[in-house]
C-alpha positions in Angstrom: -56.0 63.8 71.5 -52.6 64.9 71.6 -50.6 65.2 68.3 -46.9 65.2 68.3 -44.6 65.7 65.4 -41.5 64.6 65.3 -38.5 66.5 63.0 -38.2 65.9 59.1 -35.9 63.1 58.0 -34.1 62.7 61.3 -32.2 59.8 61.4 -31.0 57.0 64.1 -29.0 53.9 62.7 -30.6 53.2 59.5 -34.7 54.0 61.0 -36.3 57.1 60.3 -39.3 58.8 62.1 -42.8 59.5 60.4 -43.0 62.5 59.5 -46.2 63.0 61.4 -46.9 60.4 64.1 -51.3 60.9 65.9 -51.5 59.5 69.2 -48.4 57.0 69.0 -45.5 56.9 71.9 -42.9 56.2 71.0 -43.3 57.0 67.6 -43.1 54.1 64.7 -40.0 53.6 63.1 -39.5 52.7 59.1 -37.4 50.2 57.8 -34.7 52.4 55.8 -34.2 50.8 52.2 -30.5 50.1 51.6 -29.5 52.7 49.0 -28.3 51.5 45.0 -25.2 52.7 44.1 -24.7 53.3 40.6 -21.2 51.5 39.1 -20.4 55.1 38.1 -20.1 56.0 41.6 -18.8 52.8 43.1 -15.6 53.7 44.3 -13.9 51.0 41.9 -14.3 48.0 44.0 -15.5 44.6 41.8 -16.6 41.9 43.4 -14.4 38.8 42.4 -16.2 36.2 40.3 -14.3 32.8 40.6 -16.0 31.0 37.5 -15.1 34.3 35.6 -11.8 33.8 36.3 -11.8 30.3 35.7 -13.3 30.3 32.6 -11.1 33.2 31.6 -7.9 30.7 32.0 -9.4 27.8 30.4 -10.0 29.9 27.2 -6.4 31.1 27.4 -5.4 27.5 27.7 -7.3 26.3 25.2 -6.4 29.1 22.4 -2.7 27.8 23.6 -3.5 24.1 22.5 -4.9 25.3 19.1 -2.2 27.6 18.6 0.2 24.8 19.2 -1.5 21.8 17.3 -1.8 24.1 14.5 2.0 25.3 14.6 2.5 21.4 14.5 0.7 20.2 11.5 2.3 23.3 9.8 6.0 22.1 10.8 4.9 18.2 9.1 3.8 19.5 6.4 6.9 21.3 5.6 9.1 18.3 6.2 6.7 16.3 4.2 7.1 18.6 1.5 10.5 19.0 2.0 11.0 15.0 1.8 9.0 14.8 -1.2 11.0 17.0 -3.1 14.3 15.1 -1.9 12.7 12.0 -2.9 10.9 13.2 -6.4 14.6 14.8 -7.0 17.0 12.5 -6.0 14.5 9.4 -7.9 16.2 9.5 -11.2 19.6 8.6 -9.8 18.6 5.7 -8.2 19.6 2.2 -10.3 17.4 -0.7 -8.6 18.7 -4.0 -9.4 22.3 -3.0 -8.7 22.2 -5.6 -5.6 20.2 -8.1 -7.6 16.9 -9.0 -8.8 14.3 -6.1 -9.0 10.7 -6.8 -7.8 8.7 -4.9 -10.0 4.7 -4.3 -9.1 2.7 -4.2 -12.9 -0.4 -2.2 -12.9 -2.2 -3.8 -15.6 -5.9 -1.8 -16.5 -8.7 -3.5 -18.4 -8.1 -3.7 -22.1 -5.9 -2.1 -24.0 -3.9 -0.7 -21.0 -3.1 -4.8 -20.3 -2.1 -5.8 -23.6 0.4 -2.4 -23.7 2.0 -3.3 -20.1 2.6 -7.0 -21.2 4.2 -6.0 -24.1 6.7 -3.9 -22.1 7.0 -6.9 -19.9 8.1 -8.8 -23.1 11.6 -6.3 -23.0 12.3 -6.9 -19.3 14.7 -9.6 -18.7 14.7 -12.1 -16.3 16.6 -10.2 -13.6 12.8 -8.7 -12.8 11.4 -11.0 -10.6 9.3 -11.3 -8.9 6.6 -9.9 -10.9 3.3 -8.6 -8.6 0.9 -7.8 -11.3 -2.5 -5.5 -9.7 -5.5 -5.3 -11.1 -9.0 -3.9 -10.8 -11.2 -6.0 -8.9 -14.1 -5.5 -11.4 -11.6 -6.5 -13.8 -12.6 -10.1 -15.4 -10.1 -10.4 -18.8 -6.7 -9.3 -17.1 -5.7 -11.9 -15.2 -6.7 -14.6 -18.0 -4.1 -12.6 -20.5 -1.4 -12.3 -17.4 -1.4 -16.3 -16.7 -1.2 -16.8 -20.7 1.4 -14.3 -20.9 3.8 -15.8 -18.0 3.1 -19.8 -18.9 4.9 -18.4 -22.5 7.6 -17.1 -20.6 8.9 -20.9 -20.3 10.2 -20.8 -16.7 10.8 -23.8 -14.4 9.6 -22.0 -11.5 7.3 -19.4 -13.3 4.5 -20.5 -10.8 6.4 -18.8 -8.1 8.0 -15.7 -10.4 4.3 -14.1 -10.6 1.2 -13.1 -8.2 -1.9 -11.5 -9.1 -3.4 -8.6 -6.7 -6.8 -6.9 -6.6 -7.3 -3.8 -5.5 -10.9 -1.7 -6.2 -11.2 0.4 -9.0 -10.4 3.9 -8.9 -12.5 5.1 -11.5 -15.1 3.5 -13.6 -16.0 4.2 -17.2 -18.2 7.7 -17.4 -18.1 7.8 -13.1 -18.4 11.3 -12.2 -15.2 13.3 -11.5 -16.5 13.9 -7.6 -17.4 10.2 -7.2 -13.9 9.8 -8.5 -12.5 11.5 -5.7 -13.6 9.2 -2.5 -13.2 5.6 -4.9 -9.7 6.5 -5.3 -9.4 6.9 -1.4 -10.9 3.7 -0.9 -8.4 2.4 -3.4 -5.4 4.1 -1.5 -6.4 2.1 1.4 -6.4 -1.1 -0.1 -3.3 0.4 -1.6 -1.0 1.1 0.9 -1.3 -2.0 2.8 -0.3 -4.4 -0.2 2.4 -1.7 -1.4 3.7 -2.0 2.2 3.8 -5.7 2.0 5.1 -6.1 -1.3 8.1 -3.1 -1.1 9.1 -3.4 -4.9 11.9 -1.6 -5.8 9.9 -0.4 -9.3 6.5 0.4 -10.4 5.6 -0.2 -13.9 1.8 1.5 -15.5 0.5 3.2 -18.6 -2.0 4.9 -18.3 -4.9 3.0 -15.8 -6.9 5.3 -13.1 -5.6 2.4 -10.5 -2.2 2.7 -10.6 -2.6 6.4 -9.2 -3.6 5.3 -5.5 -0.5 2.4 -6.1 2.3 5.0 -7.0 1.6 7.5 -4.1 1.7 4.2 -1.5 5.4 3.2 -3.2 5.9 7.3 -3.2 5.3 7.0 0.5 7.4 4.1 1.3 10.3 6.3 0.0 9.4 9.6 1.8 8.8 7.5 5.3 12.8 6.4 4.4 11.5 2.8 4.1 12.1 2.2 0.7 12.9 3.8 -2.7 10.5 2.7 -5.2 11.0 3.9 -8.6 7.8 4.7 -10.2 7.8 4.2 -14.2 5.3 5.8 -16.4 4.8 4.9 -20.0 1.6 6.7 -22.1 0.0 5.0 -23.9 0.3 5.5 -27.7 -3.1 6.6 -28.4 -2.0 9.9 -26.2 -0.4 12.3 -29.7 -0.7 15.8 -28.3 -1.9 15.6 -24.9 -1.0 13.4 -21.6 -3.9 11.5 -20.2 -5.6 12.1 -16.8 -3.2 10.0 -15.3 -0.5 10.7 -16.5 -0.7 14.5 -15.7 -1.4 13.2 -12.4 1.9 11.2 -12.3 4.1 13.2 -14.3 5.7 15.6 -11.5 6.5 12.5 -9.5 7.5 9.9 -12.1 11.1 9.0 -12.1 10.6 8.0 -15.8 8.2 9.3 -17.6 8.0 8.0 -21.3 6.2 9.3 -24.5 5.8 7.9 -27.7 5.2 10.4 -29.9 7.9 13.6 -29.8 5.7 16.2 -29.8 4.4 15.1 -26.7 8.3 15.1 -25.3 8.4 18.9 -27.0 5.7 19.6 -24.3 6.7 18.3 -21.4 10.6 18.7 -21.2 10.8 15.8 -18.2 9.5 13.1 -20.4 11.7 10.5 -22.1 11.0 10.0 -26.4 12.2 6.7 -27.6 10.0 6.6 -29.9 7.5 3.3 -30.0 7.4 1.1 -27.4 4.7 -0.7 -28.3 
């Protein structure tokens, strides 16, 4: 048998010999195995991806849209605050019922807070009318004392001078301070709706959790440039030495804010002392 031995490693377009080759003409040739070539020694050359690229722009894109939208709700929110202040500043200067009668909205609470507001009501002349009294909707002794109240007022047409509104309660006797938070929402949405409807040109409370939701719909008809509303506080007289809830709430965007005791005007320099209103 005749042995014949081809070269080492000799090479002919990508095959390769055996080494040793017994008894085989011509001899058998090896697949070559395509050689890996590290990244390190790739000559720089990257194959282009297209849904790499893709996704690279929609990213891009998208940051833009959040960058924008974001830029935009900063922008309103300095013109809302910027209108706010206008309106808040300017509020004191503005006389409703120069151009006639003045529709005043009454926020009248459950007990005492309703026998305090109708007592104001008693000093108001007949130049406010109409008269859109709101009350809680859990509230069942109110709108018994408002209907007694206006059939003493002697009008012709008092049937027509008056209307009673319900709106839910913001926040109930001994409800928790977070539950607070989300029934006063649902009050501002029953709020703004009748406040739109309404437009009075004055709001008149003392002191009830329901008039909050009430004054910032009127505080909104003004800062939308639909209507001023002048928002008047009164606190009650119980408060001596410190403001209630509410009216700490309402007293940076009352246009009158009145105390009856003076060294509750000593303390807070925007309120208004003349001494007992009711």
């Amino acid at each position: 048998m005749d042995l014949k031995i081809t070269g080492m490693d000799t090479w002919d377009q990508g095959w390769r010999y055996a080494p040793i080759q017994v008894g085989c003409d011509p001899p058998i040739k090896f697949k070559e195995e395509e050689e890996v070539v590290p990244e390190s020694r790739n000559s720089g050359f990257k194959p282009e991806i297209p849904y790499l690229r893709w996704s690279y722009r929609a990213t891009v894109a998208v940051m833009a849209c959040l960058v924008g939208a974001v830029f935009a709700v900063l922008l309103l929110c300095l013109l809302f605050f910027i209108r706010l202040y206008c309106v808040v500043k300017t509020g004191s200067s503005y006389k409703p019922g120069t151009r006639g009668p003045v529709a005043v909205l009454v926020v009248a609470g459950s007990g005492g807070h309703t026998t305090e507001v109708l007592r104001l009501m008693e000093c108001l002349s007949a130049a406010y009318t109409p008269r859109h009294y709101v009350i809680a909707d859990t509230d069942r002794m109110s709108e018994e004392k408002i209907c007694t109240f206006e059939r003493s007022k002697q009008h012709s047409d008092s049937e027509a001078q008056f209307t009673i509104c319900r709106i839910p309660r913001s926040r109930e006797v001994h409800q928790s301070w977070s539950s607070s938070v989300l029934s006063t929402l649902d009050a501002l949405r029953y709020s703004l709706p009748l406040v739109f409807r309404l437009r009075p040109d004055m709001v008149l409370c003392n002191g009830p959790g329901t008039c909050v939701p009430l004054c910032v719909a009127g505080l909104l008809l003004g800062i939308l440039g639909m209507k001023k509303v002048s928002i008047v506080y009164v606190e009650s007289i119980c408060r001596i030495k410190t403001l209630s809830l509410t009216g700490k709430i309402l007293y940076p965007i009352s246009d009158y804010f009145f105390v009856q005791w003076s060294s509750l005007r000593d303390k807070y320099p925007r309120s208004v002392f003349l001494g007992r209103l009711v």
